[in-house]
Structures are given as structure tokens and as C-alpha cells.
C-alpha positions in Angstrom: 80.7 46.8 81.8 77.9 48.5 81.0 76.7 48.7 84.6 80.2 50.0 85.5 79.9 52.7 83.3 76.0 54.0 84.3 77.3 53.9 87.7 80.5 56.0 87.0 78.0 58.4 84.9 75.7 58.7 88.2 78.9 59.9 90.3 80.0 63.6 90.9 83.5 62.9 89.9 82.5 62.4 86.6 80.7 65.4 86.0 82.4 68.4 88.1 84.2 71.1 86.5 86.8 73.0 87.1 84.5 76.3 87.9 82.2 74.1 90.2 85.2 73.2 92.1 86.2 76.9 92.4 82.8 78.1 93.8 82.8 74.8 95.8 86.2 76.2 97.4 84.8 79.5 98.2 81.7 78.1 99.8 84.7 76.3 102.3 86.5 80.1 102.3 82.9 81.2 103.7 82.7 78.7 106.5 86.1 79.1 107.3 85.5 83.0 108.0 82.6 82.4 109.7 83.7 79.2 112.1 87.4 80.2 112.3 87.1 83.7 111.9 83.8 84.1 113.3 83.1 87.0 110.6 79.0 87.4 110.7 78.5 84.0 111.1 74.7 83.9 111.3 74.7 84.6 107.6 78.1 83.9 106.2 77.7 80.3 107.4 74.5 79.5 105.5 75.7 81.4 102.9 78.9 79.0 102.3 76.8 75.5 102.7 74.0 76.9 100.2 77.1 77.8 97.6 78.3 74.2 98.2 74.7 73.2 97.8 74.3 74.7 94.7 77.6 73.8 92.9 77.0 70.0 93.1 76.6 68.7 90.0 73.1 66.7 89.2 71.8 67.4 92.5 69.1 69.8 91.6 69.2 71.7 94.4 68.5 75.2 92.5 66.0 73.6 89.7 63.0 73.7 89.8 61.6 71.0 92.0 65.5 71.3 94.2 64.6 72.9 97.7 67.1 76.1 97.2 65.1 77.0 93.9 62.2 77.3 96.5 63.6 78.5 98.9 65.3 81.5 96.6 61.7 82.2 94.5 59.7 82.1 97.9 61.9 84.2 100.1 64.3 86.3 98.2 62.8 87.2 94.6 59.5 88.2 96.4 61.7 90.6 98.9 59.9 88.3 101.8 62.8 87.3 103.8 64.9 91.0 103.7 61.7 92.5 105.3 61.5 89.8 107.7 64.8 90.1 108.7 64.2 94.1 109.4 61.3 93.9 111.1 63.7 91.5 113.7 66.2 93.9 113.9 64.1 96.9 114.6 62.8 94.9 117.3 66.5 94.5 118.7 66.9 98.3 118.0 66.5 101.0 121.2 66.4 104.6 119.5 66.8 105.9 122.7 70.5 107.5 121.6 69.4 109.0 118.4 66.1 110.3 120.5 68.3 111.9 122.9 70.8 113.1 120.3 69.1 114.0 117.0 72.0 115.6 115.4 73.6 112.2 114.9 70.6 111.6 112.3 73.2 113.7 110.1 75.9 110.9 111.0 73.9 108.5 109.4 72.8 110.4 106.5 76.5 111.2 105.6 77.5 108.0 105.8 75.5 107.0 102.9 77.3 109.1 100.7 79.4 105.9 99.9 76.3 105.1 98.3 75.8 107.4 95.6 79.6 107.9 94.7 79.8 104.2 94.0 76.8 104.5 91.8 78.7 106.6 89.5 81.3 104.6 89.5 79.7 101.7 88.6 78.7 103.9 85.4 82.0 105.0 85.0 83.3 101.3 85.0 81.0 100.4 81.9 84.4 102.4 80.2 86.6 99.2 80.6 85.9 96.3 78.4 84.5 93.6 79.6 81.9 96.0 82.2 78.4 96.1 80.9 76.3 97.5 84.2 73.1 98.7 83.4 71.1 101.7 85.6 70.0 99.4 87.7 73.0 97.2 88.0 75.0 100.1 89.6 72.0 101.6 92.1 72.1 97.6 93.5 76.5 97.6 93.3 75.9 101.1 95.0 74.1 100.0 98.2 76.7 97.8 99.5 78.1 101.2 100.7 75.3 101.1 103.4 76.7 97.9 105.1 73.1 96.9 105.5 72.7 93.0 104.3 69.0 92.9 103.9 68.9 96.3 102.5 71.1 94.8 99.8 69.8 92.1 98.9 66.1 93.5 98.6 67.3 96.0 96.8 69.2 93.4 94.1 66.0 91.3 94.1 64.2 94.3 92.7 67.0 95.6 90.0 69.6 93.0 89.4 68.7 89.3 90.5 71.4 88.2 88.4 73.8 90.3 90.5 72.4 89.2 93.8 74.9 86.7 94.3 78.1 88.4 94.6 76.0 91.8 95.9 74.8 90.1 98.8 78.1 88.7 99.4 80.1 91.7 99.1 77.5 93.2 101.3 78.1 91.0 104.6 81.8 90.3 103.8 82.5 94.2 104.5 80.0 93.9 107.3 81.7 91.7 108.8 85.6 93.6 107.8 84.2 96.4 109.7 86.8 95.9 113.0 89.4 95.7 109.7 88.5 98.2 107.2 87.5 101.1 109.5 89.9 101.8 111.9 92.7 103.0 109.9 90.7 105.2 107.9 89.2 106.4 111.4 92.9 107.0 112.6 93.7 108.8 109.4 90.9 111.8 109.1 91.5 112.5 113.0 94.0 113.7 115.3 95.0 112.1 119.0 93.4 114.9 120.2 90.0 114.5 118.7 89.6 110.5 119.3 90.3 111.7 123.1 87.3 113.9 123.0 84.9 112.6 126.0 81.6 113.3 124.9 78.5 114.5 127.6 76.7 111.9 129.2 73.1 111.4 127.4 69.6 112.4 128.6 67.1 109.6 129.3 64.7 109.3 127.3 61.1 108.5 128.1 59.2 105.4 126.8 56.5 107.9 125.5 59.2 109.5 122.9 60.4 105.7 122.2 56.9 105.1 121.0 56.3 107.6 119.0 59.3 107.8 117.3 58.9 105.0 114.9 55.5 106.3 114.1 56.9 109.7 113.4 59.4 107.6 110.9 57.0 105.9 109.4 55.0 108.8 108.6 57.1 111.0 107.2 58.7 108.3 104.9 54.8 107.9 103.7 54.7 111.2 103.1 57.8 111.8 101.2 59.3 108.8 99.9 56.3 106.0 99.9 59.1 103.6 98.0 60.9 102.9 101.3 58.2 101.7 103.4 58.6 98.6 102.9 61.6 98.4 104.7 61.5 101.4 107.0 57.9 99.8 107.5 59.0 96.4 109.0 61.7 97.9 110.9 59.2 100.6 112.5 56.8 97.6 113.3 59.1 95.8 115.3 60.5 98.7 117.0 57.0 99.6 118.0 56.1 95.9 119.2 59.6 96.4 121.2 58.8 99.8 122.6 55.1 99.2 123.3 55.4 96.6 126.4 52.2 95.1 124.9 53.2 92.5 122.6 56.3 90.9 124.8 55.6 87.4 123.2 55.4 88.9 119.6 58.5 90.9 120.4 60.8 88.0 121.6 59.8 86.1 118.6 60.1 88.8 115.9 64.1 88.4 117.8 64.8 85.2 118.3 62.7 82.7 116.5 61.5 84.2 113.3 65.0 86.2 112.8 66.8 83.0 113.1 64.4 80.9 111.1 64.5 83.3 108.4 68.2 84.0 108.3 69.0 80.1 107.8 66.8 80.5 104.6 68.2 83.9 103.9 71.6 82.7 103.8 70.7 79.5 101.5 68.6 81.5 99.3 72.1 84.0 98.8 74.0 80.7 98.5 72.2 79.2 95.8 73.1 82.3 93.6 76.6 81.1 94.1 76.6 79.2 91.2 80.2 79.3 88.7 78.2 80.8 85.6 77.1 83.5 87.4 80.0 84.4 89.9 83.1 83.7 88.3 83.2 86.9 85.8 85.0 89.8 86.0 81.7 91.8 87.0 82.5 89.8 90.4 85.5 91.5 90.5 84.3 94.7 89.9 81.8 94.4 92.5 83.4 93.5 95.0 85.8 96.6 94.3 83.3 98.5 94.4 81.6 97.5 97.1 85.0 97.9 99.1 85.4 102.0 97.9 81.6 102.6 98.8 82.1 101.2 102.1 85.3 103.3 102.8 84.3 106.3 101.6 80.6 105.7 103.4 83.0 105.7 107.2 85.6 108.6 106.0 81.8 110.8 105.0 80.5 109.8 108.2 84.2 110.9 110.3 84.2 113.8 108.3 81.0 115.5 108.5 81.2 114.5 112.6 84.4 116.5 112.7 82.2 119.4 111.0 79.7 119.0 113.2 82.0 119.1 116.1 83.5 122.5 114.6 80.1 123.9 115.2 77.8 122.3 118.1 78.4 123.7 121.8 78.4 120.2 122.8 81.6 118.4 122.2 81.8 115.6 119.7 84.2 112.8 119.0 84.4 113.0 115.4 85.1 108.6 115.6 81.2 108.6 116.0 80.8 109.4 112.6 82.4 105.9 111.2 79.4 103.9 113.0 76.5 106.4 110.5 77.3 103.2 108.3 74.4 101.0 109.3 76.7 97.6 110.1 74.8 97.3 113.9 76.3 97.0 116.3 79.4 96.2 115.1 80.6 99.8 113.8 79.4 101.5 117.3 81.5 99.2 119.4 84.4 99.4 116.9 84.3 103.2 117.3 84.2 102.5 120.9 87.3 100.6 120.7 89.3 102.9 118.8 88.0 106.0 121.4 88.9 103.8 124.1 92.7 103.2 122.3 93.4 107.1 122.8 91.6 107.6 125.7 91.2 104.6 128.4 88.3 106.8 130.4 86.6 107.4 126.9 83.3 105.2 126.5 81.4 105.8 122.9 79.1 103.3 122.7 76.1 104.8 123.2 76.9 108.1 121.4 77.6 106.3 118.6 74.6 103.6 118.4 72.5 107.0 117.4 74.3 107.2 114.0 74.5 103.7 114.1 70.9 103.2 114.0 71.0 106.3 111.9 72.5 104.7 109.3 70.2 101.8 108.8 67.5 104.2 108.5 69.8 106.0 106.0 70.4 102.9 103.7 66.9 101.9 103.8 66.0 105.4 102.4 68.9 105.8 99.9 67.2 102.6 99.0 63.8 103.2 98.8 65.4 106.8 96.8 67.1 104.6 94.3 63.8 101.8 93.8 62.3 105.1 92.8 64.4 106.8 90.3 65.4 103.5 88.7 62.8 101.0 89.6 
């Protein structure tokens, strides 16, 4: 009997809870959305099996000695694996839109206005009982508005570990609602007329001006905002090994093999955060909120300040542009792309709007190297 007993104590069943079941459930939501759904997959996949991971009971995985505790400590809390993960994506990245059309620079900067009204309200919500965000709580909440994932979750590693859980999924869950959550609020700020607007064709642009470009960047954020370089750093480095034509090898495996290597422990590491003490509160709730009124009001900034623009440049400009200044690449250029191509068959925006697009990551890593500074 007694043996019957020490085996039924050694057993999941007898030790799960009703929370670990919950967070157990929403690590299967997270695989369904990214194997049914396909929503950002590459992350949102990981991210479910580490929150699985994490919730079973006596398994260890996220104590110390348990393989996600590592993985979390190693990667995440050091800021490794966020850098890692932008130094592969600026080698994916080709400037040449934004070089040919600098204005859209302002695209990008608009859109981060999402940003720092959520930051405030974040304050604001500390009026509601049950709401306790610190300084630092609300500039991590805040850069969800960016709908840049690794931005995100370096940024919560440095101000709000304990937040990173539900920031970092907040972050790629609006990432991937982009084709969902921006369209109407494209249709809504313009008129027929303006998503008809066929925009000039772009000048090419030399691979002299591709290679200086990221060193330009990375010099004037040294110069003026040294907090940032870090990430505007790793994402000018593999730009430049992409641009360059010397370092092919180094190129293709800063974006394939060490991107993909890195996001499986990226997404675990986010996972194992995922535990039910930590997520199910009603600062979840909030943040998630949150992060849903910073990323809409980061794509209505971004339509609005291209319909300004428009108002005032010679050259004519398709005020949908302005949605894809938030940094979710590529997905917000090719969903203003769709909706131009709705009102207008003949009307192709995709490369017009990659220069806010990649804009915009440059943006969030800024407003995130601006907010490190202030409240770091």
C-alpha cells in the first residue's frame, strides 16, 4: 500500500493545479495559432512548448539545475539572445528603400508614438486597484507598441524580468495580428481616393550608399544616444556583413543557422516565464490591453503623419505606407501592400513601404535605447 501511494505521489495527476492546467491550456492556444493559424510560428511555437514545459509539476525544468532555468539566465536575462536575433535580421534587411526615400525615416519615427502614449497609460492604470506598475514596468508595457519581439523582450530583461512573460507575449501575439488589427484602422484614417494613390517608382540605389549606411547609423546613435547600441549595433553589423559581399559565409549563417538556433532557445527561454504565479494576474490583463492600444495607435500615428506628409511633398504618397513605420518586418509592408492593391489592382506598395518598415525597427530600437536611458 505503501508503494501504491509513493508511486501515486511521484505522478503529475496528483500534484497539478488548477492554474498549471490553465497556463498548460494556453501553451496548446499558442501551438494552435502557430500550426493552425500559422501566426509567427518561428517564435510562437517554441514559445507554447516552453509554457507547457514550464507548468509541469516536479519536473524542474525552470529550477535551477532544469535546462529552461539555463537556458532563460544564459540567453535572456544577459540580453544575449535579443541581440543575436537583431544582428540576423539586419542581415535579412536591404535599406535600399529607405536609402532611396529618406522621408519614410519619419514613417517610422511616427509610428513609435504608440510607444510613449502607452507609457503613460501604464502610469495612469496604477489608478485602478489591483495595478501597481512601477517606472520601469510601464517603459517595458510601453514598447510592445513597436511590434518588435526582441526589442521587447531585451528591453523587459533590463526593467521588468518579472513582466517578461506576458510582455514578450503580447509583443509577438500583435505581431503576428498585424494582417488583423491594421487594416481597418488603415481603411478608417483614409479615403478610396488616397489608398489608390500610385506612388513613383524608386531610384536604385548603389552598393556604395548600402555600405555606408549602417555605419552612418551606428555612428550617429554613438554619438547621441550610446544606450541603443547595443541593439542598433547588432543589427548594423549584420547589415554590413550583408551589404559588404565579403563575408557571404558569415552572412548566410548570421540568417539561417544562428537565427534559427537562437530563436528555438528564444522562444523557450519566453516560455519558461509562463509559469501560473506569474501570468495569471490581472497585470496580464492589463498588459495585454495595453499592448493592443499601443500597437493601434503606433499604425493610426504612422497613416496619419503619411497623410501629412503627402499634403506637403511634391512626390505623391500613399498615406497606407505609414501603417508599415511599425517595425513588424515584413509583415506590415506586405499588409499595406494588400490593402493598396484592394483599392487599386495596378497599385504595388511593397517597396515603398519596406523604407518605413525598416524605419520602424530602427525606431523601436531607439525609443528603446531612449527609455533604458531615462529609466534604466
Amino acid at each position: 500500500m505503501d508503494g501504491l501511494i509513493t508511486l501515486w505521489a511521484d505522478t503529475g495527476i496528483a500534484h497539478f493545479t488548477f492554474p498549471d492546467l490553465v497556463m498548460i491550456a494556453v501553451g496548446l492556444l499558442l501551438l494552435y495559432l502557430a500550426i493552425v493559424r500559422k501566426f509567427e510560428p518561428l517564435l510562437l511555437l517554441p514559445i507554447g512548448f516552453g509554457a507547457i514545459l514550464a507548468n509541469i509539476p516536479n519536473a524542474g525544468f525552470t529550477e535551477p539545475g532544469g535546462i529552461l532555468y539555463y537556458i532563460y539566465h544564459v540567453g535572456i536575462e544577459t540580453g544575449v539572445f535579443p541581440l543575436i536575433i537583431f544582428m540576423g535580421v539586419g542581415a535579412l534587411t536591404d535599406f535600399g528603400a529607405l536609402i532611396a526615400n529618406p522621408k519614410t525615416l519619419f514613417l517610422g519615427a511616427a509610428a513609435q508614438f504608440g510607444i510613449f502614449t502607452t507609457l503613460f497609460g501604464a502610469i495612469l492604470l496604477n489608478l485602478v486597484p489591483g495595478f501597481e506598475f512601477s517606472l520601469q514596468d510601464a517603459s517595458a508595457i510601453a514598447i510592445i507598441g513597436g511590434a518588435d519581439g526582441p526589442t521587447a523582450i531585451f528591453l523587459a530583461s533590463k526593467l521588468a524580468p518579472d513582466l517578461l512573460g506576458p510582455i514578450a507575449v503580447a509583443a509577438y501575439s500583435y505581431m503576428a495580428l498585424v494582417p488583423l488589427i491594421q487594416p481597418p484602422i488603415m481603411r478608417a484614417l483614409t479615403t478610396q481616393a488616397e489608398r489608390e494613390i500610385k506612388m513613383e517608382q524608386l531610384r536604385p540605389v548603389s552598393k556604395r550608399e548600402k555600405i555606408i549606411f549602417p555605419l552612418a547609423v551606428l555612428l550617429m546613435t554613438i554619438l547621441f544616444l550610446p544606450a541603443a547600441t547595443p541593439l542598433v549595433g547588432m543589427f548594423c553589423l549584420g547589415n554590413l556583413m550583408r551589404e559588404s559581399g565579403v563575408v557571404e559565409r558569415l552572412s548566410n549563417t548570421a540568417q539561417n543557422e544562428l537565427i534559427n538556433i537562437v530563436t528555438i532557445f528564444l522562444g523557450l527561454g519566453v516560455g519558461s516565464k509562463l509559469s501560473a504565479d506569474k501570468f495569471l494576474n490581472l497585470e496580464t490583463l492589463g498588459i495585454l490591453g495595453l499592448g493592443a492600444i499601443a500597437f493601434s495607435i503606433g499604425t493610426a500615428s504612422g497613416v496619419l503623419m503619411a497623410k501629412l506628409m503627402g499634403k506637403f511633398s511634391k512626390d505623391k504618397i500613399n498615406p497606407l505606407i505609414g501603417a508599415a513605420g511599425v517595425s513588424a518586418v515584413p509583415m506590415a509592408a506586405r499588409v499595406a501592400n494588400k490593402v493598396g492593391l484592394e483599392a487599386n489592382p495596378h497599385n504595388f506598395l511593397l517597396m515603398h513601404a519596406m523604407g518605413p518598415n525598416v524605419a520602424g525597427v530602427l525606431g523601436s530600437a531607439v525609443a528603446a535605447g531612449v527609455l533604458l536611458a531615462i529609466v534604466g
